[in-house]
mmCIF file of the N, C-alpha and C atoms, coordinates in Angstrom:
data_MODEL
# 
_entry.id   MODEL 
# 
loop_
_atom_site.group_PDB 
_atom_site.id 
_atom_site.type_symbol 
_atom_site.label_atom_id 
_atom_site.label_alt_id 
_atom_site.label_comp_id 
_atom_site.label_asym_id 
_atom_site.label_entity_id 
_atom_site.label_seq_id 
_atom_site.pdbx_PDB_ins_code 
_atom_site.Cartn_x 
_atom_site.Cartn_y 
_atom_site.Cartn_z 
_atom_site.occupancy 
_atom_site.B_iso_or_equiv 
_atom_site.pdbx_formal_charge 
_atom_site.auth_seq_id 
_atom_site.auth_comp_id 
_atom_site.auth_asym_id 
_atom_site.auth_atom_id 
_atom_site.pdbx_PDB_model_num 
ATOM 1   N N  . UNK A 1 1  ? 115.984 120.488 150.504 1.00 0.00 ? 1  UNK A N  1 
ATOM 2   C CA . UNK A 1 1  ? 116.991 119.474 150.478 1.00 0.00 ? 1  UNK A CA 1 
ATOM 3   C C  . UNK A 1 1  ? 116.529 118.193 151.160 1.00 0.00 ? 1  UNK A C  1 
ATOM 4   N N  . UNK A 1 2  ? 115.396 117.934 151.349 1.00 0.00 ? 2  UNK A N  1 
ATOM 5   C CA . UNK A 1 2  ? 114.523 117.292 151.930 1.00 0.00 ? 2  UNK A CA 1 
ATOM 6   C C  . UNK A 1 2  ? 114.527 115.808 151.570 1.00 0.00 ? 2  UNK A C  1 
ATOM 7   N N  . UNK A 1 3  ? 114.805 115.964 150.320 1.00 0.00 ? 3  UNK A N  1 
ATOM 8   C CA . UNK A 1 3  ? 115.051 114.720 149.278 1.00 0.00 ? 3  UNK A CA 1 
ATOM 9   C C  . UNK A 1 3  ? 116.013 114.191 149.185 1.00 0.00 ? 3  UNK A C  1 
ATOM 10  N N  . UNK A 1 4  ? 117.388 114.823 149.609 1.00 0.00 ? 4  UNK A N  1 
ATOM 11  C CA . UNK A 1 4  ? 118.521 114.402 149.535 1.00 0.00 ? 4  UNK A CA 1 
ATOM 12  C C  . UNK A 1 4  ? 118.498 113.838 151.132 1.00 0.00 ? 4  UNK A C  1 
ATOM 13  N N  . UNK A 1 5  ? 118.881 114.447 152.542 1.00 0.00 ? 5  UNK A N  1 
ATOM 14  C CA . UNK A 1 5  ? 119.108 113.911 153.359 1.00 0.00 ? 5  UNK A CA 1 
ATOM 15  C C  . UNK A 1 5  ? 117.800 113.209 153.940 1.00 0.00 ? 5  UNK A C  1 
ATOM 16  N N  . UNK A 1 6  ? 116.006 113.170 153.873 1.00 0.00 ? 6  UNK A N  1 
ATOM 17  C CA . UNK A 1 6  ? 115.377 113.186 154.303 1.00 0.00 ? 6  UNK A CA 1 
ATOM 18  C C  . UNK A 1 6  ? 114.771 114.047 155.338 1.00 0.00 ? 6  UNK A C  1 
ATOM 19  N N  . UNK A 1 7  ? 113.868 114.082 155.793 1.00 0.00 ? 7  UNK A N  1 
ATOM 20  C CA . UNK A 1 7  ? 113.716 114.958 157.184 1.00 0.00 ? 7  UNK A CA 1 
ATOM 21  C C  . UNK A 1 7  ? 114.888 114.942 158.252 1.00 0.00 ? 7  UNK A C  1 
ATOM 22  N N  . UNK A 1 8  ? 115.168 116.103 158.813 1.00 0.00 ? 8  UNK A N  1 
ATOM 23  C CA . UNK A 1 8  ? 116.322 116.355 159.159 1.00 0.00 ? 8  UNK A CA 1 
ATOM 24  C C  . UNK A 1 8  ? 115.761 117.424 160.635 1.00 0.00 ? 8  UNK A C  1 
ATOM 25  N N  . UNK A 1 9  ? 114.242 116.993 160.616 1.00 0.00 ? 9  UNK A N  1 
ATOM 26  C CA . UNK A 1 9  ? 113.692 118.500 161.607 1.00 0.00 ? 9  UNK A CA 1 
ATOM 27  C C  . UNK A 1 9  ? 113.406 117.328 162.659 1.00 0.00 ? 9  UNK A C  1 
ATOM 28  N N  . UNK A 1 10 ? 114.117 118.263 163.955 1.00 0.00 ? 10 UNK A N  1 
ATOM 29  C CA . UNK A 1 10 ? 113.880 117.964 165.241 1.00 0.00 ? 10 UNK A CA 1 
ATOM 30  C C  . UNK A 1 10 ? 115.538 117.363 165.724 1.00 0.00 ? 10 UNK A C  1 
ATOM 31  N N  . UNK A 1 11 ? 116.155 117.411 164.738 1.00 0.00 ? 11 UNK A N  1 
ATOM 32  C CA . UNK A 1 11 ? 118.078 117.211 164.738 1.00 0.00 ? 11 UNK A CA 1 
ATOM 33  C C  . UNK A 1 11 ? 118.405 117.874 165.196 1.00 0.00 ? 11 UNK A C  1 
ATOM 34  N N  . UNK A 1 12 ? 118.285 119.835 164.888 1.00 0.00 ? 12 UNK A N  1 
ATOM 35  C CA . UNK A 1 12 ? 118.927 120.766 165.564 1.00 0.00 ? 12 UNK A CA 1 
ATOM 36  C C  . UNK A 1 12 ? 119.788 120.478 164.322 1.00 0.00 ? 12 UNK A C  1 
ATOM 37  N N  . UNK A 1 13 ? 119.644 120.106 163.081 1.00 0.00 ? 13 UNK A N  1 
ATOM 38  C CA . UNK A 1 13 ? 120.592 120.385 161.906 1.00 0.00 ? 13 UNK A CA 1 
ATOM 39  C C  . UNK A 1 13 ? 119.604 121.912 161.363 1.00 0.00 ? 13 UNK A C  1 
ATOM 40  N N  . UNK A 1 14 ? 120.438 122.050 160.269 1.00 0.00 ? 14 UNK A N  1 
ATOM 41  C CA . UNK A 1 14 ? 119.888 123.234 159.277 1.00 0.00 ? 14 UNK A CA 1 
ATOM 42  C C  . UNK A 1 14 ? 120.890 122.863 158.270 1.00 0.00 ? 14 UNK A C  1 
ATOM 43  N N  . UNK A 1 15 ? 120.360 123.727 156.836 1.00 0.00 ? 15 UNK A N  1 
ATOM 44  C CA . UNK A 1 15 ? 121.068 123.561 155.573 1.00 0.00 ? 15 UNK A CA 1 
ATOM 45  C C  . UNK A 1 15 ? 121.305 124.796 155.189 1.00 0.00 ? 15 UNK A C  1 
ATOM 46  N N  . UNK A 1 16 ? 122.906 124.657 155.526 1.00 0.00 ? 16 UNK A N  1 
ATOM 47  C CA . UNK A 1 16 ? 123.726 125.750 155.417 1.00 0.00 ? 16 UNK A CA 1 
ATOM 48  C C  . UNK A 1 16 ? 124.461 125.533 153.682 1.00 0.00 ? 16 UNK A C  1 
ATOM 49  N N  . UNK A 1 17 ? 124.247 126.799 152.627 1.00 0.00 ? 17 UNK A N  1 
ATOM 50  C CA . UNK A 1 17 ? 124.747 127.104 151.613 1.00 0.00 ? 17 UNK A CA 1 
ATOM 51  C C  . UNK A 1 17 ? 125.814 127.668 151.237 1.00 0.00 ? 17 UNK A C  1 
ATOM 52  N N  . UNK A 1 18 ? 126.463 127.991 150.678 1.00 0.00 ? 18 UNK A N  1 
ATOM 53  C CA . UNK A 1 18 ? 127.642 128.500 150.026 1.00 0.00 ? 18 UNK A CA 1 
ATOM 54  C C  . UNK A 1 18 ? 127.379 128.459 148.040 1.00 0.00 ? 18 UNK A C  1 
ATOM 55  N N  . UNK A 1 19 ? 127.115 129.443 147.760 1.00 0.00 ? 19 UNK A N  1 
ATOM 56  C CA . UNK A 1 19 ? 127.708 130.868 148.223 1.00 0.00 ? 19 UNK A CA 1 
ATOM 57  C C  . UNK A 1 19 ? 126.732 131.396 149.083 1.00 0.00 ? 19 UNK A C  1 
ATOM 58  N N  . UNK A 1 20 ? 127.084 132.193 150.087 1.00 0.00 ? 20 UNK A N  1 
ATOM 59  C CA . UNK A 1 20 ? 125.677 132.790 150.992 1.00 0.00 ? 20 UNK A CA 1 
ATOM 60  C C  . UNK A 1 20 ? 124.424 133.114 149.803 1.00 0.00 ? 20 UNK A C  1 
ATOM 61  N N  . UNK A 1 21 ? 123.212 132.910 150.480 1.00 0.00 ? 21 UNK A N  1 
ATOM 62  C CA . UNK A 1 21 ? 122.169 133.567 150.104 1.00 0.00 ? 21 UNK A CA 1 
ATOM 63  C C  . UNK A 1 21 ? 122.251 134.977 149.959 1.00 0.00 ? 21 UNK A C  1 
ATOM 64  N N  . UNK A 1 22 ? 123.073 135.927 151.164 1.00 0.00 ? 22 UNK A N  1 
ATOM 65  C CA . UNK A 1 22 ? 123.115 137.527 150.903 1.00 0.00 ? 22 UNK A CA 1 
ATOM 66  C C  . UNK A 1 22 ? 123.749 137.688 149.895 1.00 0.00 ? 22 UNK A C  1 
ATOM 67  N N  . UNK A 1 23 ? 124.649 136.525 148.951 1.00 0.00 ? 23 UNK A N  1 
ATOM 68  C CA . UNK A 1 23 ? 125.375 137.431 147.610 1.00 0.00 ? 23 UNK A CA 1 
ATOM 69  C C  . UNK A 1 23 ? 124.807 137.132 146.252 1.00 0.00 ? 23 UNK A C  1 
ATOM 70  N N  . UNK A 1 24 ? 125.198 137.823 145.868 1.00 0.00 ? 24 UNK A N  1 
ATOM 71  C CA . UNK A 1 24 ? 125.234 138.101 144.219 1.00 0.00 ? 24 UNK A CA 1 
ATOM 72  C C  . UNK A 1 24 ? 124.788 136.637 143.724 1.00 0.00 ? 24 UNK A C  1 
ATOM 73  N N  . UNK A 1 25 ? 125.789 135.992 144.129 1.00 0.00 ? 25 UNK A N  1 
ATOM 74  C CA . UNK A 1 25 ? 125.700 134.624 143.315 1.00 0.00 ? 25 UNK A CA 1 
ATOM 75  C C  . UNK A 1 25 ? 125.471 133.884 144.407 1.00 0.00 ? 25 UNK A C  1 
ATOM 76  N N  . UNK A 1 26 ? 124.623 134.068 145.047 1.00 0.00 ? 26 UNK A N  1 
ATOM 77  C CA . UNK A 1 26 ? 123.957 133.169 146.505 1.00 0.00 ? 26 UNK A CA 1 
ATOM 78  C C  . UNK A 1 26 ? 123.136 132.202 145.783 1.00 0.00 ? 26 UNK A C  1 
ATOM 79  N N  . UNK A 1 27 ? 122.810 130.898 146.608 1.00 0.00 ? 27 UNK A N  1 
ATOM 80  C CA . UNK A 1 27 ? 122.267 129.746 146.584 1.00 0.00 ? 27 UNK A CA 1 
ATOM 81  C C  . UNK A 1 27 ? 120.495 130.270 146.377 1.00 0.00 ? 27 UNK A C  1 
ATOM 82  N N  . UNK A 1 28 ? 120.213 131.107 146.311 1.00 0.00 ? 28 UNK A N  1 
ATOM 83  C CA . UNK A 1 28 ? 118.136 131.591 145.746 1.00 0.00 ? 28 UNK A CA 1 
ATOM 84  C C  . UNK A 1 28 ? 118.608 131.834 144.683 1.00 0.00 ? 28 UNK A C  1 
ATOM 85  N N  . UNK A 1 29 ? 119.940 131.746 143.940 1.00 0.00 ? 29 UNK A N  1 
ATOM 86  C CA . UNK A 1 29 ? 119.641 132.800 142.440 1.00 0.00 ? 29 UNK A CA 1 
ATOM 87  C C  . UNK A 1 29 ? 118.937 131.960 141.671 1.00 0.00 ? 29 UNK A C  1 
ATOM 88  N N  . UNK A 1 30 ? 118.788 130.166 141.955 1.00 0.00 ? 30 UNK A N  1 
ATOM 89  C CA . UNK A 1 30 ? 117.746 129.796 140.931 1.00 0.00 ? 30 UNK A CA 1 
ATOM 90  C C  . UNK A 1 30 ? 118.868 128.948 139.749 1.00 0.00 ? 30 UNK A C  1 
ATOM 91  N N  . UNK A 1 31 ? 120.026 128.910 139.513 1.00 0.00 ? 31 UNK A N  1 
ATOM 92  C CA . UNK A 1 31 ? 120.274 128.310 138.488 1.00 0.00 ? 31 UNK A CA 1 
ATOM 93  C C  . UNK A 1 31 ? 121.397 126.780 139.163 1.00 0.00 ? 31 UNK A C  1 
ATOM 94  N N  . UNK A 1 32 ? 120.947 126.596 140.378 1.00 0.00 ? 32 UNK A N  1 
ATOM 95  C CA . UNK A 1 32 ? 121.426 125.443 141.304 1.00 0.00 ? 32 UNK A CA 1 
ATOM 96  C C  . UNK A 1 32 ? 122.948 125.270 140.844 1.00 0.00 ? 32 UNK A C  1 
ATOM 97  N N  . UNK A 1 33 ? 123.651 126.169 140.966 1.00 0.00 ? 33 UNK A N  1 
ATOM 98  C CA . UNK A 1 33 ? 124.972 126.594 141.215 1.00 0.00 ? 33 UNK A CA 1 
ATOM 99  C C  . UNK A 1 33 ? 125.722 126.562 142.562 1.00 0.00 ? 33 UNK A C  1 
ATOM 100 N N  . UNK A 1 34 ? 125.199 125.620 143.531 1.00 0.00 ? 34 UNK A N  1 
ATOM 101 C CA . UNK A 1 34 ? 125.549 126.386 144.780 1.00 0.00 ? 34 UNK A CA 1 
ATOM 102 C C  . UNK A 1 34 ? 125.691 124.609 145.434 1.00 0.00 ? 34 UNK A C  1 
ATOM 103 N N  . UNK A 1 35 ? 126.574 124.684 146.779 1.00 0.00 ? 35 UNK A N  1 
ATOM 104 C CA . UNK A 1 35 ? 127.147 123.397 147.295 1.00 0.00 ? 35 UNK A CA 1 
ATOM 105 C C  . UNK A 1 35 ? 125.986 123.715 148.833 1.00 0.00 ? 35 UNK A C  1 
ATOM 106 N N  . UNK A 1 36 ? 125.551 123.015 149.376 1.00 0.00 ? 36 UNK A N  1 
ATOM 107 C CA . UNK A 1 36 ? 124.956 122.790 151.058 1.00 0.00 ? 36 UNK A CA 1 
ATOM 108 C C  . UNK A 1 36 ? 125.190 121.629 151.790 1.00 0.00 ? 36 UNK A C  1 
ATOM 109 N N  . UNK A 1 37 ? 125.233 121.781 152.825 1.00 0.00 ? 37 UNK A N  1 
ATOM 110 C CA . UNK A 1 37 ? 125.450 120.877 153.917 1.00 0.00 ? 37 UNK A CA 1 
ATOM 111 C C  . UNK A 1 37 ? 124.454 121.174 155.170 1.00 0.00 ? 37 UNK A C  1 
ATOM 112 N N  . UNK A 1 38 ? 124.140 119.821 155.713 1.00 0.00 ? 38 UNK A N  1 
ATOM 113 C CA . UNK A 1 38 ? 123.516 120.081 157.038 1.00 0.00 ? 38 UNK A CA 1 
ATOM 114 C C  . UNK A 1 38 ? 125.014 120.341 158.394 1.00 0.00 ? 38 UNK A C  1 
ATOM 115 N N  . UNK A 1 39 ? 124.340 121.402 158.877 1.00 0.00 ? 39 UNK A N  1 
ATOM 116 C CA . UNK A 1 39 ? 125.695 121.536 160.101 1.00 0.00 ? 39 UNK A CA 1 
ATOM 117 C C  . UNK A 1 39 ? 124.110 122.103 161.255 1.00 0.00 ? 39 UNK A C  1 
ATOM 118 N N  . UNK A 1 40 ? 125.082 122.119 162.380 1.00 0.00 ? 40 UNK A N  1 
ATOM 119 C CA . UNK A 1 40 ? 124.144 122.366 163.316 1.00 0.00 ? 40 UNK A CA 1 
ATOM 120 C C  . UNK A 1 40 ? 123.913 124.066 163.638 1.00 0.00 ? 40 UNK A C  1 
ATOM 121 N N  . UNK A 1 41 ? 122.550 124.121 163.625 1.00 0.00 ? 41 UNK A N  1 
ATOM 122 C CA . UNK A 1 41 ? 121.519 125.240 163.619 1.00 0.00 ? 41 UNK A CA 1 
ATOM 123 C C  . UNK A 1 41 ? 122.185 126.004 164.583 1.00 0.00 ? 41 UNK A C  1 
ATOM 124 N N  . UNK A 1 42 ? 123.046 126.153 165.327 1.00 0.00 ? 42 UNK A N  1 
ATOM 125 C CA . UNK A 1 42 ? 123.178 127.001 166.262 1.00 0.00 ? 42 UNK A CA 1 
ATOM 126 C C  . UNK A 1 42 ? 124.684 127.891 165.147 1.00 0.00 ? 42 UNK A C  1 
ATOM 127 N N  . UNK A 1 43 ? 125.755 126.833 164.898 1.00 0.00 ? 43 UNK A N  1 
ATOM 128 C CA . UNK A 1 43 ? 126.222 127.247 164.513 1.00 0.00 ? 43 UNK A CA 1 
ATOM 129 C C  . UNK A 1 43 ? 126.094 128.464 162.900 1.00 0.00 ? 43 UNK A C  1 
ATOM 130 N N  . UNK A 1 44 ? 124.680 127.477 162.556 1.00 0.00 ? 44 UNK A N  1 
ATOM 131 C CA . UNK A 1 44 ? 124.541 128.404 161.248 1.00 0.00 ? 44 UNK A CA 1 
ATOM 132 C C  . UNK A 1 44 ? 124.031 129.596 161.001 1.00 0.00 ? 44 UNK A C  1 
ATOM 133 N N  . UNK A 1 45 ? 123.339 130.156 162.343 1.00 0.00 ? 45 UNK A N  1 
ATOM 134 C CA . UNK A 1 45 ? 122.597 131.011 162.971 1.00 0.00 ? 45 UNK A CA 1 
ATOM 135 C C  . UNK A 1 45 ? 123.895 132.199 163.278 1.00 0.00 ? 45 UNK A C  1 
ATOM 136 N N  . UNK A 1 46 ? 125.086 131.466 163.882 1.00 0.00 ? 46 UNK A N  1 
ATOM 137 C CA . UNK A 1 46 ? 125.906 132.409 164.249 1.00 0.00 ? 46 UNK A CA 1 
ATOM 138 C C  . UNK A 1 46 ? 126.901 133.015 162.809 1.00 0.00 ? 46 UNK A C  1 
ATOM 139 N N  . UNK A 1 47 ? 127.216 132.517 162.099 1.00 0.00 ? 47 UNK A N  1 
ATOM 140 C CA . UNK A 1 47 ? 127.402 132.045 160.872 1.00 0.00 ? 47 UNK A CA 1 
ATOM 141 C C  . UNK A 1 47 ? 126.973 133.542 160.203 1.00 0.00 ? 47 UNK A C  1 
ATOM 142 N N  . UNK A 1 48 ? 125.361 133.469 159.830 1.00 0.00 ? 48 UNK A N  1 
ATOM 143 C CA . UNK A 1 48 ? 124.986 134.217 159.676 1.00 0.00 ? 48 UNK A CA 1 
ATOM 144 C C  . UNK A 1 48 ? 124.957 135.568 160.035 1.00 0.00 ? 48 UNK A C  1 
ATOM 145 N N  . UNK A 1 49 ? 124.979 135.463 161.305 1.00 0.00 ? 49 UNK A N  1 
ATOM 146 C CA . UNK A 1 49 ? 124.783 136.577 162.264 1.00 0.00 ? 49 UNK A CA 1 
ATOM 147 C C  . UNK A 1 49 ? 126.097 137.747 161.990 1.00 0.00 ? 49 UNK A C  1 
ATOM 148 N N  . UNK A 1 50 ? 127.146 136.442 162.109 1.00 0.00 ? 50 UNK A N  1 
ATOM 149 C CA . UNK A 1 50 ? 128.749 137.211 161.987 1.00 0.00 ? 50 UNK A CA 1 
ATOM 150 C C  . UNK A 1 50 ? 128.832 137.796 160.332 1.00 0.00 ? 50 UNK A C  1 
ATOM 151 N N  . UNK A 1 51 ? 128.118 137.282 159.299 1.00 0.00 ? 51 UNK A N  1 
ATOM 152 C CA . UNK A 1 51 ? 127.976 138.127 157.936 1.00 0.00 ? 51 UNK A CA 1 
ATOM 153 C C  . UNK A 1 51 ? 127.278 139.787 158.110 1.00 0.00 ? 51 UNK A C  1 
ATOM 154 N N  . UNK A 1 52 ? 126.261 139.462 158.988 1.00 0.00 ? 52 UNK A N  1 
ATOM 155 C CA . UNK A 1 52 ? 125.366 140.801 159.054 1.00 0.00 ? 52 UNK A CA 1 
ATOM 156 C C  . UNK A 1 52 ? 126.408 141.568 159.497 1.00 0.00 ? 52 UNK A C  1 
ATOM 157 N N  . UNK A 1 53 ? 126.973 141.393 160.884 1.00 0.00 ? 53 UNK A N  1 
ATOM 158 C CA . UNK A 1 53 ? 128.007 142.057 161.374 1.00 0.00 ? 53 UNK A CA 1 
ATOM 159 C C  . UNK A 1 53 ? 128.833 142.717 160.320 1.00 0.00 ? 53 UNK A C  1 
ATOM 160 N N  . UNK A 1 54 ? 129.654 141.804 159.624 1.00 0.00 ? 54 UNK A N  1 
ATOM 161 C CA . UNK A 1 54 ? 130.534 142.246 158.786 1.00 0.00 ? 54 UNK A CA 1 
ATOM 162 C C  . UNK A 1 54 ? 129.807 143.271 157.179 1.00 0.00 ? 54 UNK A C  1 
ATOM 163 N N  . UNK A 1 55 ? 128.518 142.979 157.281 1.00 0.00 ? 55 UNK A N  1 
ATOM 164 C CA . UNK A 1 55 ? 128.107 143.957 155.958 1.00 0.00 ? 55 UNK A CA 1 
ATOM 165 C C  . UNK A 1 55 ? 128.019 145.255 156.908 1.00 0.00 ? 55 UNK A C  1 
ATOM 166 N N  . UNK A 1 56 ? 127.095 145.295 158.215 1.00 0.00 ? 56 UNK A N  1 
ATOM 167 C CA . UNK A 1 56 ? 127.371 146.540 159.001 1.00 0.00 ? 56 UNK A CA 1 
ATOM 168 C C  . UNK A 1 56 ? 128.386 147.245 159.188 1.00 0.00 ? 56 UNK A C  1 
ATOM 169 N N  . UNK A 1 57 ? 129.163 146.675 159.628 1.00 0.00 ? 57 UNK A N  1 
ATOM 170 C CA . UNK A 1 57 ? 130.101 147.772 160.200 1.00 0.00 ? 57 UNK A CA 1 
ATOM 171 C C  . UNK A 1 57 ? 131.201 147.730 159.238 1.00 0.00 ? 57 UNK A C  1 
ATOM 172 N N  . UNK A 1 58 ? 131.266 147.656 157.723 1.00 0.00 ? 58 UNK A N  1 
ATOM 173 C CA . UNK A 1 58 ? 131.723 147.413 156.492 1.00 0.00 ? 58 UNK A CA 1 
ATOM 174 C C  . UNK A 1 58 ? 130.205 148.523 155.206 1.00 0.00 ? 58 UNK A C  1 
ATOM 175 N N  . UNK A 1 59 ? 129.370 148.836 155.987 1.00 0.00 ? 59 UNK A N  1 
ATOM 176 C CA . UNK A 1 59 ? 128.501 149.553 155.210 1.00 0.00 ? 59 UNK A CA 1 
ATOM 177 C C  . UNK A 1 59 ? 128.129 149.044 153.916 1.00 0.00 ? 59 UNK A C  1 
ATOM 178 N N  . UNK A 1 60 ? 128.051 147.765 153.760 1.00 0.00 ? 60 UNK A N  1 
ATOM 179 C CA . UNK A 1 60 ? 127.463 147.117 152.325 1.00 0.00 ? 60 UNK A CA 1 
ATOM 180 C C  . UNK A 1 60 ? 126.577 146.917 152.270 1.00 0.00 ? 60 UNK A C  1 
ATOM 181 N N  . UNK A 1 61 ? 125.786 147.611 151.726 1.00 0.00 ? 61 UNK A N  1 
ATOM 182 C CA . UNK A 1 61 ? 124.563 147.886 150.981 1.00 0.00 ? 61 UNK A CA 1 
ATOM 183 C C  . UNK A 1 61 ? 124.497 147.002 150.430 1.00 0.00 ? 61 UNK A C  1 
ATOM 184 N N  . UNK A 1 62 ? 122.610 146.692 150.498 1.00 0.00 ? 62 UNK A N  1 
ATOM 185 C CA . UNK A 1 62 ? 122.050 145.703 149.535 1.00 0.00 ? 62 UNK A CA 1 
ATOM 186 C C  . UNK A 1 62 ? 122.276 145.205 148.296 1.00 0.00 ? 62 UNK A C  1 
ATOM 187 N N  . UNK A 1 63 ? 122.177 146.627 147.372 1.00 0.00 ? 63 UNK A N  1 
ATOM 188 C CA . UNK A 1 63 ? 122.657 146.485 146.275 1.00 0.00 ? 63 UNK A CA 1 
ATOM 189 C C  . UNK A 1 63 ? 123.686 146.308 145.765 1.00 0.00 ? 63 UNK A C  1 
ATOM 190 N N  . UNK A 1 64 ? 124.508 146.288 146.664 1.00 0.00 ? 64 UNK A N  1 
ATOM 191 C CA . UNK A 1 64 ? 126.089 146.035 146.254 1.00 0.00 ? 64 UNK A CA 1 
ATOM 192 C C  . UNK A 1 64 ? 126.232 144.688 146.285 1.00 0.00 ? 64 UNK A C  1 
ATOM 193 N N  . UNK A 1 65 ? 125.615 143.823 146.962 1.00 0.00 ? 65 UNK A N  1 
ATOM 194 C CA . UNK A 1 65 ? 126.034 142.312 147.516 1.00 0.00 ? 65 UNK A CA 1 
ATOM 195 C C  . UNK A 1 65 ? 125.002 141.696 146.138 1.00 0.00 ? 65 UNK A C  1 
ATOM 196 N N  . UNK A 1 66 ? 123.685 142.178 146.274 1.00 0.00 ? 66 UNK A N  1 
ATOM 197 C CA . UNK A 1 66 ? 123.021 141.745 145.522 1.00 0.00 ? 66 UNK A CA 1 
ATOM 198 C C  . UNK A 1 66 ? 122.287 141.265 146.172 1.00 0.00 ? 66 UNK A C  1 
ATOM 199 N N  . UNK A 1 67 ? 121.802 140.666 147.320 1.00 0.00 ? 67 UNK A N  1 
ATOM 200 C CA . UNK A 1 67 ? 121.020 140.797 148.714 1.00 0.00 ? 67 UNK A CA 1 
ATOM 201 C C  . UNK A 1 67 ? 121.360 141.020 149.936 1.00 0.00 ? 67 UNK A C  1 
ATOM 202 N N  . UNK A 1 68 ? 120.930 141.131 150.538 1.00 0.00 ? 68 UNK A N  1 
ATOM 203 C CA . UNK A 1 68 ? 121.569 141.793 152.356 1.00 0.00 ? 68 UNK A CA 1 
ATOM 204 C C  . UNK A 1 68 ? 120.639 142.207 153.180 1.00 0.00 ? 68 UNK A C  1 
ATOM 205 N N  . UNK A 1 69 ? 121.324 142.690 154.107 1.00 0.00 ? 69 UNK A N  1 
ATOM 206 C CA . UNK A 1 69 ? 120.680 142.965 155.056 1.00 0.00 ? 69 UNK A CA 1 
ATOM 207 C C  . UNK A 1 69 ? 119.862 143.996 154.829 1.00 0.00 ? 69 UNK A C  1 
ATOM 208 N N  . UNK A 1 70 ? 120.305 145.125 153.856 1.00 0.00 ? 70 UNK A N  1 
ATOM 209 C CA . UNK A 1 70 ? 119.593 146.243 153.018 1.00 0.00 ? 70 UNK A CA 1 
ATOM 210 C C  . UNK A 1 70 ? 118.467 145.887 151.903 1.00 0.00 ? 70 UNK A C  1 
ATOM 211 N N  . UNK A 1 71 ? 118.025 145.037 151.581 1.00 0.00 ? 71 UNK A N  1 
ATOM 212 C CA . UNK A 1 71 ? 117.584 144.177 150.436 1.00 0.00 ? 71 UNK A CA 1 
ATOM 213 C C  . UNK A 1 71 ? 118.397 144.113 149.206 1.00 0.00 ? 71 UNK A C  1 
ATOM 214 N N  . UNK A 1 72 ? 117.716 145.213 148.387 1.00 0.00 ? 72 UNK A N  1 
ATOM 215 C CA . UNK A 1 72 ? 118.288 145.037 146.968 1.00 0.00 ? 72 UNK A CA 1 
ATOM 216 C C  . UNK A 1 72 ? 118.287 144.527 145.756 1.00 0.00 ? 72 UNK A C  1 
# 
């Protein structure tokens, strides 16, 4: 996204996606279907973190999401 906002490293930003990368129809599927924003790296880290949580202790398997914490 480098092109759109410019360099953005050494901000403490990151480029946070929707739909997550762990789903089905996550922002890697490749057919640029997907919305991002720069928000700050700490928050997107936690962000993340709180998804893993919720596929854990929710038992969702990789293959169910279509990526995860399980692969798939």
């Amino acid at each position: 996204m480098h092109q759109v906002w410019g360099s953005y490293t050494g901000s403490g930003l990151e480029c946070d996606e929707y739909p997550f990368a762990s789903t089905k129809e996550g922002s890697t599927k490749g057919d640029n279907r997907f919305s991002v924003r720069l928000i700050d790296g700490k928050d997107n880290r936690r962000g993340g973190e709180r998804i893993n949580e919720m596929y854990t202790l929710n038992r969702v398997l990789g293959s169910v999401i279509g990526r995860g914490p399980n692969g798939g």
